[in-house]
Wavefront OBJ file of the C-alpha trace (Angstrom):
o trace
v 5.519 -21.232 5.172
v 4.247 -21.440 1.526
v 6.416 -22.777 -0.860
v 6.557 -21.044 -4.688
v 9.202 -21.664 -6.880
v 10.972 -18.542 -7.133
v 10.759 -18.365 -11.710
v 14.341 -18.284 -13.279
v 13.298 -14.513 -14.818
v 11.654 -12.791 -11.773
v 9.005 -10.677 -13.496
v 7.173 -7.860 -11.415
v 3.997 -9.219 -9.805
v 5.719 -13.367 -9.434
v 4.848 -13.617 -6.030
v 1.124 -12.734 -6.522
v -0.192 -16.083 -6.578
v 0.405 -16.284 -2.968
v -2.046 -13.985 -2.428
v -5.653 -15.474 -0.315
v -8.931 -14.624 -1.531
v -11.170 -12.964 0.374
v -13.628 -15.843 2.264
v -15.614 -14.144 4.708
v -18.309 -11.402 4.063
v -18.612 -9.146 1.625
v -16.368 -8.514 -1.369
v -13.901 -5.905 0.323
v -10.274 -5.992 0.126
v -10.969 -9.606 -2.121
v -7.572 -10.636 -2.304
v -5.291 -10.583 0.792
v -1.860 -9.881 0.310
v -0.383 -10.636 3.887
v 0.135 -14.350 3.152
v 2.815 -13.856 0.545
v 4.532 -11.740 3.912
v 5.403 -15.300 5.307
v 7.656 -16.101 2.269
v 10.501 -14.027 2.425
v 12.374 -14.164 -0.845
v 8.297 -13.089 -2.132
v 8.353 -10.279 0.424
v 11.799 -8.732 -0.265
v 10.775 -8.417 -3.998
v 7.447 -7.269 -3.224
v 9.565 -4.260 -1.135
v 11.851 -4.352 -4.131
v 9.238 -3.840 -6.694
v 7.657 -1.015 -4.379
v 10.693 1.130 -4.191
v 11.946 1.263 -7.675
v 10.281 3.841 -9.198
v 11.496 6.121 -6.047
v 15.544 5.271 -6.734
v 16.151 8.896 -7.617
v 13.755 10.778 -5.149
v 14.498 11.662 -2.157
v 12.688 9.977 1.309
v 13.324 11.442 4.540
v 10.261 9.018 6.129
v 8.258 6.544 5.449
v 4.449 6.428 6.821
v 1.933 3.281 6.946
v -1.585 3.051 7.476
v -3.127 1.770 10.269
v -3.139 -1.394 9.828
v -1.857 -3.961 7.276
v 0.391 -0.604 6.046
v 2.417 -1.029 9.037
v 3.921 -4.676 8.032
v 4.715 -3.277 4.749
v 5.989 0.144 5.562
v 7.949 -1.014 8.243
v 9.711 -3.206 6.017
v 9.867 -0.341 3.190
v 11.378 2.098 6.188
v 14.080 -0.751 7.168
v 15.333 -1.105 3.366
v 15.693 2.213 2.927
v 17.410 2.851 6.279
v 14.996 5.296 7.040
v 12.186 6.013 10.546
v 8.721 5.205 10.432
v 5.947 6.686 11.413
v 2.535 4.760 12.045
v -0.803 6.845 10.849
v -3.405 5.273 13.135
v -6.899 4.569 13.524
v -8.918 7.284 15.411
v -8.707 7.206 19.758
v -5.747 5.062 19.826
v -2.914 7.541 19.929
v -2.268 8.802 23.533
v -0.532 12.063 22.788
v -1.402 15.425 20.991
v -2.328 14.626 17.434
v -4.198 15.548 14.416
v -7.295 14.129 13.533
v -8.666 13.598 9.650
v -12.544 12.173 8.821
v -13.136 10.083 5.997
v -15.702 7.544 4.987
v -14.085 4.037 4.563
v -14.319 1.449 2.012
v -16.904 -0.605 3.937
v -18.807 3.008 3.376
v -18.823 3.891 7.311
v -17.485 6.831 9.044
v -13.907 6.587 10.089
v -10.822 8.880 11.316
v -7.209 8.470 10.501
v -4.897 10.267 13.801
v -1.212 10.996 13.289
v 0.971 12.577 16.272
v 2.296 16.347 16.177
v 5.940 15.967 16.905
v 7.530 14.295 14.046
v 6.404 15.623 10.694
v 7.972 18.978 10.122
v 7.624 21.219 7.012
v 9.534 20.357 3.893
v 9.983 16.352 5.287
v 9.741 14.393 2.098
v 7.417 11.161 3.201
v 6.647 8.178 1.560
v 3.252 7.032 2.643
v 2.837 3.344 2.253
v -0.340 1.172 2.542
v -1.498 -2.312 1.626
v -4.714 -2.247 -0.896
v -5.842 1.158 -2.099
v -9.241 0.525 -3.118
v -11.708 3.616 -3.081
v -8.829 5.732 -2.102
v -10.538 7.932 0.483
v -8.237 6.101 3.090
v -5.596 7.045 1.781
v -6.770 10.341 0.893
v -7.224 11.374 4.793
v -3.515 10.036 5.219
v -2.513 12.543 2.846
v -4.609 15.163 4.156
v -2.783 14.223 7.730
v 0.777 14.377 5.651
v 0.261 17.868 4.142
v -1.713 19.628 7.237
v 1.735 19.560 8.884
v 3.615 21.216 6.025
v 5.370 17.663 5.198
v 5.635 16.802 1.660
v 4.213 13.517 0.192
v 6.921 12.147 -1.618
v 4.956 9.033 -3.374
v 2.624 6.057 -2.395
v 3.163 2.850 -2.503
v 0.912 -0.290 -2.112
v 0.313 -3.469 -3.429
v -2.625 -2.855 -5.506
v -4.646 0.462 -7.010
v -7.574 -0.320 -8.311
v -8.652 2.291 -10.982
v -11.047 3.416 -9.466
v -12.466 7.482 -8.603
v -10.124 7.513 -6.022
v -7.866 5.156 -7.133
v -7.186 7.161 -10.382
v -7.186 11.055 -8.460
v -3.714 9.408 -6.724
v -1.635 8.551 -10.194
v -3.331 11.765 -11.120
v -1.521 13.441 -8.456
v 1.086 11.800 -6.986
v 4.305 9.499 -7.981
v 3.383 5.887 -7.079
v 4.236 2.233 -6.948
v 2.475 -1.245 -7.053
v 3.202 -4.647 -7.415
v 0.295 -5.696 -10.249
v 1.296 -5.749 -13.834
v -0.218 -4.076 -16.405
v -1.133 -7.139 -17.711
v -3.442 -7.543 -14.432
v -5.151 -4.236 -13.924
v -8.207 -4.871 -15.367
v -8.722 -8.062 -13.483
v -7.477 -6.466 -10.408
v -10.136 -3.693 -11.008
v -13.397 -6.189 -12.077
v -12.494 -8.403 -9.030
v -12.441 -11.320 -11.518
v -10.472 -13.759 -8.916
v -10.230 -16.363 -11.951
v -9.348 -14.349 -14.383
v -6.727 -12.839 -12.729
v -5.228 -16.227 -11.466
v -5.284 -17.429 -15.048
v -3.494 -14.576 -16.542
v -0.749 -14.681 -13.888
v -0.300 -18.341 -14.291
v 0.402 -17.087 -17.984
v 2.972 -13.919 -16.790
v 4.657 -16.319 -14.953
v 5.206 -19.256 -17.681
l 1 2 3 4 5 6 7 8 9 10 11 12 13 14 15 16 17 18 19 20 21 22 23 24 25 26 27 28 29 30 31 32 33 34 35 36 37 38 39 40 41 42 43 44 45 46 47 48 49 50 51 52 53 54 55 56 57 58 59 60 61 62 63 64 65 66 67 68 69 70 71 72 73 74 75 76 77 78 79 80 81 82 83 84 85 86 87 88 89 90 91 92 93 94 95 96 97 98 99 100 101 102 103 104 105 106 107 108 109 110 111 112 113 114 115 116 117 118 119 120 121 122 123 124 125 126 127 128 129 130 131 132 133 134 135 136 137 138 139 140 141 142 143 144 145 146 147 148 149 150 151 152 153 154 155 156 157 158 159 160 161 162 163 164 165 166 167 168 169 170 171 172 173 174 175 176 177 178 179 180 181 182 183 184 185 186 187 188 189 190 191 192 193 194 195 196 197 198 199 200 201 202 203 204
């Protein structure tokens, strides 16, 4: 387990620096988030930080991605005292669903599959996901969401990057993250040593 001193005034974001950088190919999904999972006073506010903007609304279900969104949903689903329903990856359902094409982040062809018999219309869902960084993943999830007359209530993930995609989702729909303003733009330029610089800074 990694050990972080928890700071005296827990500021959004704190638990950030647990967060790996990417080591292996090319620069997708450069910072991995599921490390600061393993500490659990760092997860709980992670959750924490997620669900605040939704206090007011509303969630009858919460949805993850396929696959990282599942830890994270999960979790988001059991604070709220609410079911969960996974979105998967394309073939690995083995009942009647729906089927949505995208193109990926890595830029190859890719389906999202979520089953028929749960999502009814006017269902108020909360579609949670780990790293939104083009946003077309997330985009098919939506597209999955609406097709069966649900309602996407908000999206949560650790990170949006600014990006096309990125941006059309704050455009459109109430959402949460964990980075502070402060760290956008290093979130968004993929400046690893920037970004650990300034949050050594936040959390002085």
């Amino acid at each position: 387990m990694d050990v972080l001193a928890v700071p005296a005034e827990k500021k959004k974001g704190w638990y950030l620096s647990l967060m790996a950088p990417n080591t292996k190919g090319p620069m997708f999904a450069w910072l991995d988030p599921s490390r600061l999972y393993c500490n659990s006073q760092a997860f709980a506010d992670c959750v924490e930080d997620l669900l605040s903007p939704f206090q007011k609304n509303p969630i009858d279900l919460v949805a993850g991605v396929d696959a990282m969104g599942f830890i994270l949903g999960a979790s988001v689903a059991t604070t709220l005292g609410k079911g969960f329903l996974a979105i998967r990856k394309g073939g690995h359902l083995c009942v009647p669903s729906q089927h949505q094409n995208y193109m990926h982040y890595t830029g190859k062809d890719s389906t999202l599959e979520v089953r028929l018999d749960v999502l009814k219309p006017g269902m108020r869902v909360l579609l949670v996901d780990q790293w939104i960084e083009t946003g077309a993943t997330m985009k098919a999830a939506i597209k999955l969401i609406e097709g069966q007359g649900a309602t996407v209530a908000g999206i949560a993930s650790v990170a949006i990057e600014n990006t096309e995609g990125g941006k059309w989702i704050k455009d459109n729909y109430r959402f949460s993250h964990c980075i502070p303003e402060e760290l956008q733009s290093h979130i968004d330029g993929k400046d690893l040593n920037s970004f650990i610089q300034k949050l050594q800074q936040l959390n002085n």
